[in-house]
Every structure is written in C-alpha cells, then in structure tokens.
KEVOGU-336000 format. One record per residue (C-alpha): x, y, z; residue in three letters. Coordinates in pm, 1 decimal. Example, Ala and Ser with C-alpha at 12.3 -4.5 7.8 and 13.67 -1.06 7.14 Angstrom:
REM residues 2
<<1230.0 -450.0 780.0> "ALA">
<<1367.0 -106.0 714.0> "SER">
END
This chain:
REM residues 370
<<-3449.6 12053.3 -10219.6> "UNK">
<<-3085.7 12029.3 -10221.9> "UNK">
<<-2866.3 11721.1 -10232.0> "UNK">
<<-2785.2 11639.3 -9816.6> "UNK">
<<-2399.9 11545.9 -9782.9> "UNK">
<<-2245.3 11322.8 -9576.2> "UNK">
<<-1962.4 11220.3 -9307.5> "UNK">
<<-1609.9 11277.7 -9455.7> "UNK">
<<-1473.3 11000.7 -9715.4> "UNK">
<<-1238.0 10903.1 -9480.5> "UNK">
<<-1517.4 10836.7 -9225.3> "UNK">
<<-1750.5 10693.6 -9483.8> "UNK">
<<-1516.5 10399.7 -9639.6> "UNK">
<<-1460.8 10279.9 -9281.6> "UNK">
<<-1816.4 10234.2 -9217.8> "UNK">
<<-1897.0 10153.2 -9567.9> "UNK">
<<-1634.3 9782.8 -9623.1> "UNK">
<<-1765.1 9715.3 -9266.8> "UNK">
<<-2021.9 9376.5 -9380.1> "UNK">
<<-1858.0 9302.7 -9707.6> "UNK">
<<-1900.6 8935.6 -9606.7> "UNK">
<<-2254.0 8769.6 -9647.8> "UNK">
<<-2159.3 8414.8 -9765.8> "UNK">
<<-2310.6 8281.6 -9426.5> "UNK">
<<-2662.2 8492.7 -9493.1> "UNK">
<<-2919.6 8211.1 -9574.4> "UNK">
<<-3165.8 8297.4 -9882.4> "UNK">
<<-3493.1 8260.4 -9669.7> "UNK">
<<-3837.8 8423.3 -9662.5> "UNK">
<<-3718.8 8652.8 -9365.3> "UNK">
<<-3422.7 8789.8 -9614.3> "UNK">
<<-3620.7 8820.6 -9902.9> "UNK">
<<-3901.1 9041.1 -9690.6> "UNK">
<<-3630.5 9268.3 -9575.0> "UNK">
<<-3501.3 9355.9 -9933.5> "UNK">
<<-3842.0 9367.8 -10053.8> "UNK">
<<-3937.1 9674.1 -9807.0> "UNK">
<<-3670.4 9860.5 -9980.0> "UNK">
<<-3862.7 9728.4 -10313.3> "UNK">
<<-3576.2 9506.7 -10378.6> "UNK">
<<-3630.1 9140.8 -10515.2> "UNK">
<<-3512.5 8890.6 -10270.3> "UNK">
<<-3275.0 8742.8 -10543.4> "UNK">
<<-3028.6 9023.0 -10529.6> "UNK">
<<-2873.3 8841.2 -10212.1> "UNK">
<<-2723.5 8559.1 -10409.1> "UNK">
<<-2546.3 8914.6 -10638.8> "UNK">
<<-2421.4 9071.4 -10290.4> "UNK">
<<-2328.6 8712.7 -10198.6> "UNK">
<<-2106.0 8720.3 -10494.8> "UNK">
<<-1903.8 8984.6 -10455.4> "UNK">
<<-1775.4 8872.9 -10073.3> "UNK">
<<-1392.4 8868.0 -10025.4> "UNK">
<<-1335.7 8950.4 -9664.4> "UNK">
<<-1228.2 8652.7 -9444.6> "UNK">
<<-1443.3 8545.4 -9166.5> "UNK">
<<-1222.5 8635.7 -8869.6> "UNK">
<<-1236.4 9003.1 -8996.8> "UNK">
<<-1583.4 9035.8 -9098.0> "UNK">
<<-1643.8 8925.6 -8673.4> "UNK">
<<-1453.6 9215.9 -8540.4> "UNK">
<<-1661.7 9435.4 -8762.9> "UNK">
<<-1979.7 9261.9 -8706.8> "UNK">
<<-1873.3 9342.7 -8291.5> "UNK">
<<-1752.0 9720.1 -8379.7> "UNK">
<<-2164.6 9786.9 -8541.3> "UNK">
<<-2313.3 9587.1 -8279.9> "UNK">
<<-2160.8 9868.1 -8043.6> "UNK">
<<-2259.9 10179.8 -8254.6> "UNK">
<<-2610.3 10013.3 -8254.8> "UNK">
<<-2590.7 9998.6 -7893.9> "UNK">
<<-2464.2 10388.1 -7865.0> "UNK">
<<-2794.4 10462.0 -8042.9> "UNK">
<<-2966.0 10319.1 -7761.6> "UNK">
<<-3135.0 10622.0 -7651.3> "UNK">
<<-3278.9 10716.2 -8005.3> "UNK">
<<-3348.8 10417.4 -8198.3> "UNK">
<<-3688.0 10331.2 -8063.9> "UNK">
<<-3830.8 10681.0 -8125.6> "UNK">
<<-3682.5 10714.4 -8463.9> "UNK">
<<-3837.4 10360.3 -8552.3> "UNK">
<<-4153.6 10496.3 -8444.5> "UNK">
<<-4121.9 10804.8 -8634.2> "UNK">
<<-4012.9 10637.3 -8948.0> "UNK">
<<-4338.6 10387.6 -8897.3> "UNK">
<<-4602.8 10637.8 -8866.1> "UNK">
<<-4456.1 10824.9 -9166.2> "UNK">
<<-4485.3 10489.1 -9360.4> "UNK">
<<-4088.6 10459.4 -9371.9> "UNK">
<<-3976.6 10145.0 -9401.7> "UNK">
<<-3787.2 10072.4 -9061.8> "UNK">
<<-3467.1 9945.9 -9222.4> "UNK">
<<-3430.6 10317.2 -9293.4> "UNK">
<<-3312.5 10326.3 -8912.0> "UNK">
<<-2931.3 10177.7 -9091.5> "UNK">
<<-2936.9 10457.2 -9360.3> "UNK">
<<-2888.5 10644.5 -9031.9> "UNK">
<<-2668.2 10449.0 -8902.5> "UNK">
<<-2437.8 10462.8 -9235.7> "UNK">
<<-2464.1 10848.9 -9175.1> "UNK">
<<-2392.4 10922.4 -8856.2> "UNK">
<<-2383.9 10604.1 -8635.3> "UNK">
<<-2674.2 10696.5 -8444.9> "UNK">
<<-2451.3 11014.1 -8270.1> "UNK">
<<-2674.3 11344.9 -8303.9> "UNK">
<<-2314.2 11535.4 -8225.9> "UNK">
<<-2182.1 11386.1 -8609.0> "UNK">
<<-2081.9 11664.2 -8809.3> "UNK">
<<-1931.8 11650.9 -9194.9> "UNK">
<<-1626.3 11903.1 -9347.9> "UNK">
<<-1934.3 11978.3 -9553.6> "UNK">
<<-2137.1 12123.3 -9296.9> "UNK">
<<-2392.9 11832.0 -9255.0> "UNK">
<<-2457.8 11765.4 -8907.1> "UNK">
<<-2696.1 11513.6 -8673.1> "UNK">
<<-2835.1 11216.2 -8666.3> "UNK">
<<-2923.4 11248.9 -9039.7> "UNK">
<<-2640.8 11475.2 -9162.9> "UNK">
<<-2849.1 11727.2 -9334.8> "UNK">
<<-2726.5 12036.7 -9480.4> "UNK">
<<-2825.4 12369.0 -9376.4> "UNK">
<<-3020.7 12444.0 -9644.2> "UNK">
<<-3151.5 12122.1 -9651.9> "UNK">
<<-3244.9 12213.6 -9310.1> "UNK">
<<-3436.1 12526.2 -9352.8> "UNK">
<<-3644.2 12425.5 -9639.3> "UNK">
<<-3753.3 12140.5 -9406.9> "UNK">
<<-3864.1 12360.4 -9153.8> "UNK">
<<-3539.0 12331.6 -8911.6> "UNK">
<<-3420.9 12605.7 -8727.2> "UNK">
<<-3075.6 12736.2 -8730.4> "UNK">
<<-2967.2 13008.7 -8557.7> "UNK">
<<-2696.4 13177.3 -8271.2> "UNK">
<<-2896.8 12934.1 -8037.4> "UNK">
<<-3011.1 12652.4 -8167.7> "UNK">
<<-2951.7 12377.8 -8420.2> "UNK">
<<-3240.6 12155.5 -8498.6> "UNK">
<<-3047.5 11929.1 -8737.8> "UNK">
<<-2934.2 11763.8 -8397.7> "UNK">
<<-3262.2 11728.4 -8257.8> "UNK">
<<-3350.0 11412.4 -8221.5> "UNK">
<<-3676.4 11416.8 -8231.1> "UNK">
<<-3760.2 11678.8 -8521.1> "UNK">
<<-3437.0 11584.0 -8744.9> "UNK">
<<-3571.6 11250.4 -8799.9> "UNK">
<<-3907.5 11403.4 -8855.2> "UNK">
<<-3774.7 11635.0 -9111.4> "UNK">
<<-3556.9 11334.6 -9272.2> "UNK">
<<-3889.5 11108.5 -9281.1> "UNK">
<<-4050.6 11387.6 -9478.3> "UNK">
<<-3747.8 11431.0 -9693.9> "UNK">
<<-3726.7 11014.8 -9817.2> "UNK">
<<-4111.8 11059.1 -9852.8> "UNK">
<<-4064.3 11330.2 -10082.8> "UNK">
<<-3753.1 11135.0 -10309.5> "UNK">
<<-4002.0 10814.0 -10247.7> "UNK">
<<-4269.1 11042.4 -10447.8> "UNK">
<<-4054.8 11122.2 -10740.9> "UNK">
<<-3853.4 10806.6 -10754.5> "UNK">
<<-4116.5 10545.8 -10703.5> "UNK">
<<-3893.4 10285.4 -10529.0> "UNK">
<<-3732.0 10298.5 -10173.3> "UNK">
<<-3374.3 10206.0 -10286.1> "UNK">
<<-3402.1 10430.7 -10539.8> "UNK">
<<-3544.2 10748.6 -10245.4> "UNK">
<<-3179.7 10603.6 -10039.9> "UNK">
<<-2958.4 10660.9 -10342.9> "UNK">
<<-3074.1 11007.7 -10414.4> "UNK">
<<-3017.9 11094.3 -9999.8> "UNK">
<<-2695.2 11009.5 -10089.1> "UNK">
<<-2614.5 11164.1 -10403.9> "UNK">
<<-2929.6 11393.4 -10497.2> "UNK">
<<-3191.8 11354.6 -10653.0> "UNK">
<<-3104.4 11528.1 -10977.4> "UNK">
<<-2748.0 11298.7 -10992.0> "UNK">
<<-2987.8 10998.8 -10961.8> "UNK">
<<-3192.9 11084.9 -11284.4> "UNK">
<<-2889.6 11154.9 -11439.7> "UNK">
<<-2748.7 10822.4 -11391.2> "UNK">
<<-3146.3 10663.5 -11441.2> "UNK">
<<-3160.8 10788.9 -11770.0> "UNK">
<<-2784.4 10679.7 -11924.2> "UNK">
<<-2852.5 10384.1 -11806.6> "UNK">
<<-3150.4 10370.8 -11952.4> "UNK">
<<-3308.1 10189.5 -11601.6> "UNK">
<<-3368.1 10211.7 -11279.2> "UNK">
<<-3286.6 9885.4 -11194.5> "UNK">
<<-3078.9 9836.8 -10912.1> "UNK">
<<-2864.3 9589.0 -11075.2> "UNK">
<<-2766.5 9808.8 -11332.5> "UNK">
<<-2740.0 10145.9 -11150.3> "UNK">
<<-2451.1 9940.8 -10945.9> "UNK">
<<-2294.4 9822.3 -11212.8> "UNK">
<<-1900.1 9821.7 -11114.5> "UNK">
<<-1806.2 9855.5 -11461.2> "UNK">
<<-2092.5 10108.0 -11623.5> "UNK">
<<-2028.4 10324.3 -11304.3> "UNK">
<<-2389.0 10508.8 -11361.5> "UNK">
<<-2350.5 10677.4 -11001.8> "UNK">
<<-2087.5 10765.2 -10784.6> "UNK">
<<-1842.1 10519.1 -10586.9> "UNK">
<<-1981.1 10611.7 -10296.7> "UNK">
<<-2290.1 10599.8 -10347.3> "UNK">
<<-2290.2 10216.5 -10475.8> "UNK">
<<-2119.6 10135.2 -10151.8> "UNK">
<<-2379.7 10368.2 -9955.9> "UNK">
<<-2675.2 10146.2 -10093.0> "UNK">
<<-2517.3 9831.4 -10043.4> "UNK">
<<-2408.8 9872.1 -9694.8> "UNK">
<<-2752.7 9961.2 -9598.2> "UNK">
<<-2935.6 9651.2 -9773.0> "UNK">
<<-2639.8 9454.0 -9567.8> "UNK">
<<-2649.8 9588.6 -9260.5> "UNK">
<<-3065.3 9567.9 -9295.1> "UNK">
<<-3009.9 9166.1 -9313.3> "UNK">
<<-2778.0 9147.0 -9098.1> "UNK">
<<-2934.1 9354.3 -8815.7> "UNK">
<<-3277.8 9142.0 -8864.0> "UNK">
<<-3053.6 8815.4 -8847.6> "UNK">
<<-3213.3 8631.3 -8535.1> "UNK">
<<-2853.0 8359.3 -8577.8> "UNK">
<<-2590.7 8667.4 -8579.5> "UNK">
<<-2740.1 8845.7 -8290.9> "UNK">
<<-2752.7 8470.2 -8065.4> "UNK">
<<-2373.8 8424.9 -8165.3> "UNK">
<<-2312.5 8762.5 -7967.0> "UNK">
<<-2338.4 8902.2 -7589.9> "UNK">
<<-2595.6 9167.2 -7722.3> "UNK">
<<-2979.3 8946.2 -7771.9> "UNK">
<<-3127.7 9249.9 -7615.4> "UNK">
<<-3064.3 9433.0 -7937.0> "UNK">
<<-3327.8 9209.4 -8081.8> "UNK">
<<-3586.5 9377.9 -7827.9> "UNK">
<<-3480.3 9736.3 -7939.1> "UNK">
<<-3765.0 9937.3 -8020.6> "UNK">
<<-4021.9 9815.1 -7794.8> "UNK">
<<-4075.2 10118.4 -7551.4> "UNK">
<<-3966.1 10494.5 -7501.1> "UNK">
<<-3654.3 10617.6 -7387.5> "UNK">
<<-3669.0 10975.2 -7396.0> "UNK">
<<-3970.2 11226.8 -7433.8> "UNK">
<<-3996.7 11582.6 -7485.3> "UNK">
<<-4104.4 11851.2 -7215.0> "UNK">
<<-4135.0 12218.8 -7244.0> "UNK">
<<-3931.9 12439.2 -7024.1> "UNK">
<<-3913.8 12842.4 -7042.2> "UNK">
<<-3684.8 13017.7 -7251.6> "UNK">
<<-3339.8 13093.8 -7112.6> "UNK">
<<-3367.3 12846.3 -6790.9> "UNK">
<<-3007.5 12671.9 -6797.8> "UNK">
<<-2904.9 12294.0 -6848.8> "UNK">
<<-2740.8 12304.4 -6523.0> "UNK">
<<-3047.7 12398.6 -6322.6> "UNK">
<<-3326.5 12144.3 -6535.5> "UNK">
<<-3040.0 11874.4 -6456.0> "UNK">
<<-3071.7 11965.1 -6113.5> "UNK">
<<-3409.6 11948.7 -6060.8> "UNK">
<<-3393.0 11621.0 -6242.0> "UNK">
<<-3124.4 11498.0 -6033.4> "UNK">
<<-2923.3 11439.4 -6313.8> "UNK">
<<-2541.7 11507.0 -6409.9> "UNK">
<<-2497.0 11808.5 -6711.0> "UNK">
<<-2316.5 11545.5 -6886.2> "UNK">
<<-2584.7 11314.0 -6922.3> "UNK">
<<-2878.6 11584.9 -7005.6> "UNK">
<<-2694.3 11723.7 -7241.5> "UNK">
<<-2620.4 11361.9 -7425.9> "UNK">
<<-2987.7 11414.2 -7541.9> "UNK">
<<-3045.6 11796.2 -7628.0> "UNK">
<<-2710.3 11870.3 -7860.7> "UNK">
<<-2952.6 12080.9 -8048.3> "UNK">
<<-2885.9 12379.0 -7834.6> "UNK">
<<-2513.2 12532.3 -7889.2> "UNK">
<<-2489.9 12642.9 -7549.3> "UNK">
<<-2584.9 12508.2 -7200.0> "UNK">
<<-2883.2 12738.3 -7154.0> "UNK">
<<-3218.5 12740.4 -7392.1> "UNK">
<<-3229.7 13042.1 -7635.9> "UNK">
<<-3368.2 13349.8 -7393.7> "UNK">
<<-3684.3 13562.0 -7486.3> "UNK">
<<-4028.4 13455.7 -7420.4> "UNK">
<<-4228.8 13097.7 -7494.3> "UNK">
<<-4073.1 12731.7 -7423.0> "UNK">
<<-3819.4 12554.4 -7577.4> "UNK">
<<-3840.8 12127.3 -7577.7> "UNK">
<<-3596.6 11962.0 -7377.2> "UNK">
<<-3559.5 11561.0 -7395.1> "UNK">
<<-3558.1 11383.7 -7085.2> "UNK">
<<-3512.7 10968.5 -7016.0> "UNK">
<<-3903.6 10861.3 -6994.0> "UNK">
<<-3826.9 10767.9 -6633.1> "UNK">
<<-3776.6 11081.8 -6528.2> "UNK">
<<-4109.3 11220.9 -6654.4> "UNK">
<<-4325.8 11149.7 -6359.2> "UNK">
<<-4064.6 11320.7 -6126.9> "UNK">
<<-4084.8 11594.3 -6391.8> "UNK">
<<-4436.8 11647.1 -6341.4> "UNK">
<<-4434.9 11630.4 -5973.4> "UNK">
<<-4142.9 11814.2 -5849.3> "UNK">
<<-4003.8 12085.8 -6174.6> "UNK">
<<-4033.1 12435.8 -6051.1> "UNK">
<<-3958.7 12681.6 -6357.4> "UNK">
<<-3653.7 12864.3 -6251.6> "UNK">
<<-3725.0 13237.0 -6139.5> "UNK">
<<-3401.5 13338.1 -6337.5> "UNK">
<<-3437.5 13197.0 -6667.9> "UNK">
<<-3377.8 13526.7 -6923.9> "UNK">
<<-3130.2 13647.9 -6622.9> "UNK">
<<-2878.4 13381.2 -6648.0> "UNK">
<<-2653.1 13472.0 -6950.5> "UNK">
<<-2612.9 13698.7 -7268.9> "UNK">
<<-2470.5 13663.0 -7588.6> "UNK">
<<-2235.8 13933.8 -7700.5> "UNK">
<<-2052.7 13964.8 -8067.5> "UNK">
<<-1685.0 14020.5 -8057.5> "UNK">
<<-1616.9 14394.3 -8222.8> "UNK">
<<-1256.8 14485.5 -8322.8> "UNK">
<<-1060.3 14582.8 -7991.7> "UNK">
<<-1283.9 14382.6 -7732.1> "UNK">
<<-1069.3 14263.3 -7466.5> "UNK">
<<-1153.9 13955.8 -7195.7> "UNK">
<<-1043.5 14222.6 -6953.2> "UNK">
<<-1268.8 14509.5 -7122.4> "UNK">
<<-1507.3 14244.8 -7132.1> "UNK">
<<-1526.7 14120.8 -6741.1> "UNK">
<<-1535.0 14535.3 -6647.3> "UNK">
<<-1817.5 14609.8 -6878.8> "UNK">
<<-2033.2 14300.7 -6731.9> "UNK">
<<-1915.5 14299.1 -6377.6> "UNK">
<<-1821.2 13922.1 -6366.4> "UNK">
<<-1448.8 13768.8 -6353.3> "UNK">
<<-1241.6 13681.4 -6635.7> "UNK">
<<-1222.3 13290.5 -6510.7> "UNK">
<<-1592.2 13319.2 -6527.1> "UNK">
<<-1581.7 13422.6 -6915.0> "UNK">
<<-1373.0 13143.0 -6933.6> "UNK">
<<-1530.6 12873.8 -6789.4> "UNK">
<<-1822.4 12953.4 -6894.7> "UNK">
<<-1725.4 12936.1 -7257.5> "UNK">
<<-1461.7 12663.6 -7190.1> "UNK">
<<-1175.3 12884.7 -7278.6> "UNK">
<<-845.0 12713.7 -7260.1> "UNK">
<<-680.8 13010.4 -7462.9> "UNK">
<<-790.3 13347.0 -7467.5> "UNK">
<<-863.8 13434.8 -7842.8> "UNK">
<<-1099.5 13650.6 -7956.6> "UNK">
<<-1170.5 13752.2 -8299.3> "UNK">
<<-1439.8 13985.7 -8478.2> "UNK">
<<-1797.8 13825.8 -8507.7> "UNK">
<<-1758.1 13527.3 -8268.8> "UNK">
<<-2016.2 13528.0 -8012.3> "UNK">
<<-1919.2 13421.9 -7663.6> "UNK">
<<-2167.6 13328.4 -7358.3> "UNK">
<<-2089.1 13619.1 -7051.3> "UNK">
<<-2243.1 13489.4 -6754.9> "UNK">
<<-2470.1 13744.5 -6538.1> "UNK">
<<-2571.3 13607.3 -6227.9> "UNK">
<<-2307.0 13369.5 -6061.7> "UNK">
<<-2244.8 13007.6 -6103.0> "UNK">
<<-2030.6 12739.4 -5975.0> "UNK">
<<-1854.5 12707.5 -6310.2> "UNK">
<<-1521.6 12554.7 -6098.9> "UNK">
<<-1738.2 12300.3 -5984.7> "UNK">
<<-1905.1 12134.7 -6278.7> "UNK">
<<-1571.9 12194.0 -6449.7> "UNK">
<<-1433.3 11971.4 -6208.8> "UNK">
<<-1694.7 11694.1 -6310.7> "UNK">
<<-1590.4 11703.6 -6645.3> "UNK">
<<-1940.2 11890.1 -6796.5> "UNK">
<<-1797.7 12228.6 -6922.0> "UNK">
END
C-alpha cells in the first residue's frame, strides 16, 4: 500500500499548533486510559506538558475554533465512531480524522488526497474504492472510513502499536521503519525526539496533535467551560443511513421526493461528481438524515427517467457550446447551468454534463444549489 498524503502544509501547521497548551490537563486515570488506547503510557502527559508555550487567552480561541469543526462533523461522527468500533479501532482515531480533514468529506490536498480521510488514489483503489468519470468513493462517508479502518488495521498488523499504525498514515509505513530502525526503537519518546529528528516535522506534530486533541476532546471540565455540552453526547444515535436508488435518477428529483433542498442532500453524498448517480443499470447508495428514512420507505417512487436525464460527452478538438446545444437539441444556458459555467471554456478531454430532458436549472440556480 502506498503512503496516503495529506492537506497542504499551509493547512496542516494551522491545525497542527492548534492545542499546544496542556498545562491545565490533570494527570488522572481518565487521561492515562485515553493515551493508553493509542498504547501510550499515561506518563507521556507530564512530556507534552513540558513543552507548552502558548498563553492561555490564545490556546481559548483555538480550543472554540475545534469545538466548531467538531460540530461541522456533526453529521458523520457517530457513524464513523461506530465504524471504527466494530473494526476494533480505537475511537480516538475519530481526531486523526479530524487532523486530516476536519471532518469535511469535500477536503481535498495539492497532492490529490481527498475526503474525510485524505487518501490517495491509489491508496484508494487498492482498498477497494472506486474512482471513476462518476464517482469518487474517497468522499463517501460511509465506505472511506471503512476503507481507512481497514487501512490502520493493516499498519496496526505490521507495527504492533496504535501510535505507531497513526505515524505511518502520516508518513508511510516504509518512512516509519526507516526512522524505527536508526533510532534503534520504537519508542514514542524517542521517535519524537526534537533534536534526533528520526521522522519528519510533520509528522511529530501530526502525532502529537492527535494524542492532544484525544484528551482534550474526552475532557468532561473543557467541554462544561463551553456553550457546546452536547458534544459530550456525540455518538449516541444515527444521523444518516444509506438507501439504494437506481442508476442515473438525479439529486434534484431524490431531494424532492424527500422534501429536501439540493444543497442539503448533496452535503452528504460528495462522492458523486455530478448531481445525478452514474447511469447504466443496478443502484447506487445515497445517504439520507435517519429521519427521513421512514418517509423514504413510504412515499419514494423511483423516477421513470433515471438513464434519460443527462449524458456525459468528452470535449474533442473544435467542439463548440454552440455545435454542442445543435447536436443535443437543448440551449446553450442549459449547458451552462447545468455545468455551472460562468465562462465558456472548453478544452480537449474535459467531460461536461449536457442535459436531455428539461429542467428548471434557472430555478435551483436561483437557490444557490448549482
């Protein structure tokens, strides 16, 4: 398996200074069991303690800024805990998500990572994720964090220790032996050592900040300081669930039936590149908020022009919008809306969505969906 790469550095440092502060973090049993799921002995608090230089007032305003990105992941944090549990995962895994992507399943790296998880594409593909003109399972919720489970659970096979299966997510599992065997250990003190510098930069800071933000996440005190004790509660029930609709059916139409806005649908299925399912035969999953399911159920009816809807056609040298609108019968501002145009450019190779049977494109433009 390859190495999977992450946000951009710029992105990355922001996140990764964020709870440099832990002087107020009490050495308790509580603290000691959450470093000891990532195999971690419950003394290496008092070594993170030491190396705190950020002033109080600062370290709130960042404490608020990942209280909010854990509340953005509201949607997908109790179904990736669950996934991560039945896999055997420890659940603090849940911030080496966060550290990737902040819980948004649109993140996407200069490097080509993308999701939840930020796995590459070949990453992807030898984890069983499909990629195509259609689809892109890395930001599936559902079956990204499936794939990522199966992916620590194979570094937690040849590493032996949890900490050590985070590390090599970050930097590979090949960099990590490197570093394992100058340094003679695989101690976590001594991998991080400042001064040795047996692995990357970023990947000291990457471990760190996810032992950090573990403690300070299952801090009962911090959470009771803020306007967000529901957070504590996260977890308990479903948000979202998977149903299967037909190939080629649109967004717009299943958010209809669902009496729901594009916008919000959408918000949970990023995995599909446009705003209809892949067409040809079978069903496709869509997520849907659990409260809609029994409406689901009760009221869906399949729509009778799913496959009929759109086509994908490949740009060839001299293609025209104009050439384009008389070869399909529909209107240029069609083509455009429907691919959210704001310039006409077209180049060799790029695939744009031509709409066959009519839709109200001016109108859900109008709501801000397209």
């Amino acid at each position: 398996m390859t190495q999977i790469l992450k946000l951009s550095c710029a992105v990355f440092f922001s996140i990764s200074v964020l709870f440099a502060d832990f002087n107020r973090m009490a050495y308790d049993r509580h603290n000691e069991g959450v470093l000891n799921s990532f195999g971690v002995s419950g003394s290496y608090l008092a070594k993170l303690q030491e190396k705190t230089v950020t002033a109080p007032n600062r370290l709130h305003s960042r404490w608020d800024f990942f209280l909010e990105q854990f509340d953005n992941g509201y949607a997908f944090i109790p179904v990736l805990r669950s996934i991560m549990v039945e896999a055997g995962i420890p659940q603090e895994f849940l911030f080496l998500a966060m550290a990737e992507s902040g819980f948004s399943v649109r993140a996407y790296s200069p490097k080509k990572a993308a999701g939840i998880w930020q796995i590459m594409p070949k990453t992807a593909r030898d984890l069983g994720l499909r990629i195509n003109d259609y689809l892109d399972e890395r930001r599936d919720p559902i079956k990204s964090t499936q794939a990522a489970a199966k992916y620590l659970r194979y570094l937690y096979k040849h590493t032996g220790e949890w900490y050590l299966a985070a590390m090599a997510y970050n930097c590979g599992l090949g960099r990590l032996r490197a570093a394992i065997k100058k340094a003679n250990s695989n101690d976590i003190e001594v991998l991080l050592d400042e001064e040795k510098k047996y692995l990357p930069q970023e990947t000291r800071s990457y471990i760190r900040m996810i032992l950090e933000m573990s403690l300070a996440f299952n801090s009962y005190e911090k959470f009771q300081e803020s306007n967000k004790k529901y957070l504590l509660n996260r977890g308990a029930g479903d948000t979202i669930i998977g149903v299967k609709i037909g190939a080629g059916t649109t967004l717009e139409y299943i958010a209809q039936q669902l009496d729901m806005s594009l916008v919000e649908l959408k918000k949970y299925n990023r995995q599909f590149r446009f705003d209809f399912l892949p067409p040809g035969k079978g069903d496709y999953t869509v997520y849907i908020p659990y409260e809609k399911l029994s409406g689901f159920r009760q009221a869906y009816i399949p729509d009778p022009n799913a496959n009929r809807n759109f086509i994908l056609h490949e740009i060839k040298k001299g293609d025209t919008l104009y050439g384009l609108s008389k070869k399909y019968g529909v209107s240029m501002d069609d083509i455009r809306l429907a691919n959210q145009m704001e310039k006409v450019f077209l180049r060799p190779k790029q695939k744009i969505i031509i709409p066959i049977i009519h839709h109200d494109y001016k109108k859900v433009a109008n709501k801000g969906n397209y």
